[in-house]
C-alpha positions in Angstrom: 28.0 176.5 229.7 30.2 174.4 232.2 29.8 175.1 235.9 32.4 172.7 237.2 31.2 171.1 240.9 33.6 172.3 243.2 33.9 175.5 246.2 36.3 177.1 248.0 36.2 176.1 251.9 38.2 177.5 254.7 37.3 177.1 258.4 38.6 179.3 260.9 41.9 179.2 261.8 43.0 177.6 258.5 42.6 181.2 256.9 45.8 180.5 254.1 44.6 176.9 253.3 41.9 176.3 250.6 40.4 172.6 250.5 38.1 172.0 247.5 34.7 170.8 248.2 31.9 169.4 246.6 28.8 171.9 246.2 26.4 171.7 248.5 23.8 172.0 246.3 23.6 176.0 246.4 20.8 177.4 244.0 21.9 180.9 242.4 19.0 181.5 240.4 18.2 184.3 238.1 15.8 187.4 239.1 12.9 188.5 237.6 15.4 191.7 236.7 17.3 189.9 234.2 20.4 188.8 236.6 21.4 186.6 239.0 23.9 186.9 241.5 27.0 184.6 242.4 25.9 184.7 246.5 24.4 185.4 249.4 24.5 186.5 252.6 23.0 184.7 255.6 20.7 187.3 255.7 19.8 186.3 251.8 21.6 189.6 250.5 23.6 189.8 247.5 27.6 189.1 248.3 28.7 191.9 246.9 32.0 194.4 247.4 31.9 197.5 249.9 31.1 200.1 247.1 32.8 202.9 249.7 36.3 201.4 249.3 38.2 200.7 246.1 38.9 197.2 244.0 41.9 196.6 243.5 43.4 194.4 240.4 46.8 193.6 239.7 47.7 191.6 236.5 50.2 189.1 235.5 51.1 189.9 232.0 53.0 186.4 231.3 51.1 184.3 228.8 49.3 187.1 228.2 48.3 188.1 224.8 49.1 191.5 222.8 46.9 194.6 224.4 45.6 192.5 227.6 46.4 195.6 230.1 44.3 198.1 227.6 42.1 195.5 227.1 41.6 195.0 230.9 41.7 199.0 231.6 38.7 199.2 229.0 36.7 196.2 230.9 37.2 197.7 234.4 36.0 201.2 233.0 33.1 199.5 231.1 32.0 197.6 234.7 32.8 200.9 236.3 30.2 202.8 234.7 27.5 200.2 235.4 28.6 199.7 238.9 29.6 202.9 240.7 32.6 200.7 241.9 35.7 202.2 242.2 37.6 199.5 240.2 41.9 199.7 240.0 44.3 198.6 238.3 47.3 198.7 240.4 50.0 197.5 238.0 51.8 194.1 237.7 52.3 191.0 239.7 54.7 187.9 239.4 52.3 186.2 241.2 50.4 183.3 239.6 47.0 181.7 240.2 46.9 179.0 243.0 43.7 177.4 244.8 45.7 177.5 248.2 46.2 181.6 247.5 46.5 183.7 251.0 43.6 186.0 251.1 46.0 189.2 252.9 49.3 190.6 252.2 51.0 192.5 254.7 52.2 196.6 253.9 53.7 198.9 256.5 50.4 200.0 257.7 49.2 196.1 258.3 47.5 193.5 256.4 45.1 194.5 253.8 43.0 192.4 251.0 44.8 190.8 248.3 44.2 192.4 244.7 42.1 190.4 242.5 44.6 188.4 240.2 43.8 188.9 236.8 47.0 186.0 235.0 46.7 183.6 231.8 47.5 180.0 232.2 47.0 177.0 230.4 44.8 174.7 231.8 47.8 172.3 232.4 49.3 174.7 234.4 47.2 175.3 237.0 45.1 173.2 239.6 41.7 175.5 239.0 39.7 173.9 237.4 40.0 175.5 234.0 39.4 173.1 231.0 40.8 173.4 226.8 37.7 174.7 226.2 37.1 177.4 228.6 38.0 180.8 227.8 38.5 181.4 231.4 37.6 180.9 235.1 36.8 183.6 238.1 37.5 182.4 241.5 35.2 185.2 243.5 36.4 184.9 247.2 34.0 186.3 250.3 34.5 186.1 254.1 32.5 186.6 257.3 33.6 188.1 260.1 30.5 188.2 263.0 27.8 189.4 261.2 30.5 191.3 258.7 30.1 189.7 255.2 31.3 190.8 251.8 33.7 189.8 249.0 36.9 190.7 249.8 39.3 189.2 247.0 39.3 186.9 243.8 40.9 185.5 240.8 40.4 185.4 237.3 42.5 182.7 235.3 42.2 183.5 231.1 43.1 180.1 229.1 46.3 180.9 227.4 46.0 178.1 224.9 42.7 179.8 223.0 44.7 181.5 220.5 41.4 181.9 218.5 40.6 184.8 220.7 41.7 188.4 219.6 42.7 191.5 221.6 39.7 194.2 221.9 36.1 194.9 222.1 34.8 194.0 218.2 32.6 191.2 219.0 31.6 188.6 221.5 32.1 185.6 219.4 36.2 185.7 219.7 37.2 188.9 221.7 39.2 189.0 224.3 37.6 192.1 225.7 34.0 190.1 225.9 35.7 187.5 228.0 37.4 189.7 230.5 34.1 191.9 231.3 32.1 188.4 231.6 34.6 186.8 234.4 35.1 190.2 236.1 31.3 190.3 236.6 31.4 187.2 238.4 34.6 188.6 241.0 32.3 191.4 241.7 29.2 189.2 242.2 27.4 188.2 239.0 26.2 184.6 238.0 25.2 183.4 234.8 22.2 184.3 232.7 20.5 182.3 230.1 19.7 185.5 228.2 21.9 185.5 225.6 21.8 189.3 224.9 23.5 189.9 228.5 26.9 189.8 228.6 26.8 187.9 232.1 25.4 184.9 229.6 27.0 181.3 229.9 27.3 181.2 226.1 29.3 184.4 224.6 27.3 184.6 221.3 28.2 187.0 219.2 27.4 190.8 218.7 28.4 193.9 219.7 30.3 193.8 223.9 27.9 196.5 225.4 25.8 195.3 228.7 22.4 194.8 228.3 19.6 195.7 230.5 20.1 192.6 233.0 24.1 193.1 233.4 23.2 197.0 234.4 20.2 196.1 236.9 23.0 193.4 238.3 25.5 195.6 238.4 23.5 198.3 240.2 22.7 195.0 242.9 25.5 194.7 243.7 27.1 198.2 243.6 27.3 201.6 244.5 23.5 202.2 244.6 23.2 199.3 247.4 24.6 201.2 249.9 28.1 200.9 251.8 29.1 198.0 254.0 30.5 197.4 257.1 33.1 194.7 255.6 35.3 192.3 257.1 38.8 193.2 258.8 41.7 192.0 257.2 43.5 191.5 260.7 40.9 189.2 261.5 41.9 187.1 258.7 45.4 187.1 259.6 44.1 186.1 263.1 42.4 182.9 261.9 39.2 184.6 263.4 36.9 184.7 259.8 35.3 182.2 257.8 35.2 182.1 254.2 31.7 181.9 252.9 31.0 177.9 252.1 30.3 176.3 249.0 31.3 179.5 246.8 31.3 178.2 243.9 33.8 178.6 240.9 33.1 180.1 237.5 33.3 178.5 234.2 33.5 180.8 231.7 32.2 181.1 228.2 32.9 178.7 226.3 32.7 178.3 222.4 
C-alpha cells in the first residue's frame, strides 16, 4: 500500500499557508494491540480528537457517486460505535480539497475548527497527492498550542475516476463504504496495519466491512475511553500563535 513521502508544515504565523515537506523520517509503527496510530504527541501520546467535543464533517457531493451521503452517514455511525466520538455530519459544502486549506472559519460567535472535508476528485484535479490507483487520500491535520495538542481538522479526497467501486457496505474488495470507514480512521488518528482482517489495513481485501479486533482497540486509543483534552484554541490559530504538528504525514489509501 502507497504511503506517498510528503507532510503538512506550517510555522507560526503562517497559520493559512501549507508548504509540503519531505518526511522526516517519522516511524508510526504498529502495537502489540493490533493498531497503530497516525501520531504523536511530544509527550509520545496518541494525536487523537478531544472525545468531549463533537467532529464535525461536511461533504461535497460533486463528483460524488449515487448513495455517498448514506454511505458516509453509515461510516461515521459504524466509527461511532467503536469510538465513543461524537461524529457529525453537518450537511454540504461547495468547498473543494486544497493543500493550502485555512484550518478556521469564522461564525458570529468567533473562529472555530474547520469541518473535516469529505469531496471526490480526480487525481488530476487536485494537488494532494492522490494517484489513478488510489481509492482515496486522508489529509489528518493537528496543532499545538503550548503544551495543548490534538487534531483539530482534516480532509478526505475519494478518487472520482474508480468507477469500479460501488455504493454500500457488501464487501471490502470494491465498496465504497469499505473505503470511507478506512480514510476516516486515519482523520481521527489511525495508521495502517498489515493485518489484513482490520479494516485500518493498507490492502482492502475482501470480506465482510465489520472492524476487527485491532480497528476497535485503535479506536478505543484514540477515543472516548482516553479521556478528554484540553485542545487547542481556534483564536490562537487565527492569531498566528499555534504550530501545526511537523512531518504529519498524508494517507494513501487502499489501493487495488
Amino acid at each position: 500500500m502507497r504511503r506517498p513521502p510528503v507532510g503538512l508544515l506550517v510555522a507560526a504565523g503562517l497559520a493559512v499557508a501549507a508548504l509540503v515537506v519531505l518526511l522526516l523520517g517519522r516511524a508510526l509503527l504498529p502495537s502489540d494491540a493490533g493498531y497503530a496510530v497516525w501520531g504523536t504527541t511530544r509527550s509520545g501520546a496518541p494525536l487523537r480528537w478531544d472525545p468531549c467535543e463533537p467532529v464535525r464533517f461536511a461533504i461535497n457531493p460533486q463528483q460524488a457517486p449515487p448513495g455517498a451521503v448514506a454511505d458516509l452517514r453509515t461510516a461515521l455511525a459504524l466509527l461511532a460505535d467503536g469510538s465513543g466520538l461524537d461524529l457529525v455530519l453537518v450537511g454540504s459544502t461547495a468547498e473543494r480539497p486544497a493543500v493550502d486549506r485555512p484550518l478556521t472559519r469564522m461564525t458570529p460567535t468567533g473562529p472555530v475548527w474547520r469541518e473535516v472535508l469529505v469531496a471526490w476528485s480526480t487525481p488530476a484535479a487536485t494537488a494532494l497527492p492522490l494517484t489513478p490507483l488510489d481509492r482515496g487520500v486522508a489529509v489528518p491535520v493537528a496543532v499545538r498550542d503550548g503544551d495543548r495538542e490534538a487534531l483539530v481538522t482534516g480532509q478526505v479526497v475519494l478518487n472520482a475516476d474508480r468507477t469500479d467501486l460501488v455504493p454500500g457496505f457488501a464487501d471490502r474488495r470494491d465498496a465504497w463504504g469499505a473505503t470511507l470507514v478506512h480514510e476516516l480512521g486515519h482523520v481521527l488518528g489511525l495508521a495502517h496495519v498489515d493485518d489484513p482482517t482490520q479494516l485500518m489495513a493498507a490492502d482492502p481485501g475482501a470480506g465482510p466491512i465489520r472492524l476487527g479486533a485491532g480497528d476497535r482497540a485503535g479506536l478505543a486509543a484514540i477515543g472516548r475511553p482516553a479521556g478528554c483534552l484540553d485542545g487547542p484554541d481556534p483564536a490562537a490559530e487565527r492569531s498566528g500563535r499555534t504550530l501545526r504538528t511537523p512531518a504529519l504525514p498524508l494517507a494513501g489509501t487502499s489501493e487495488d
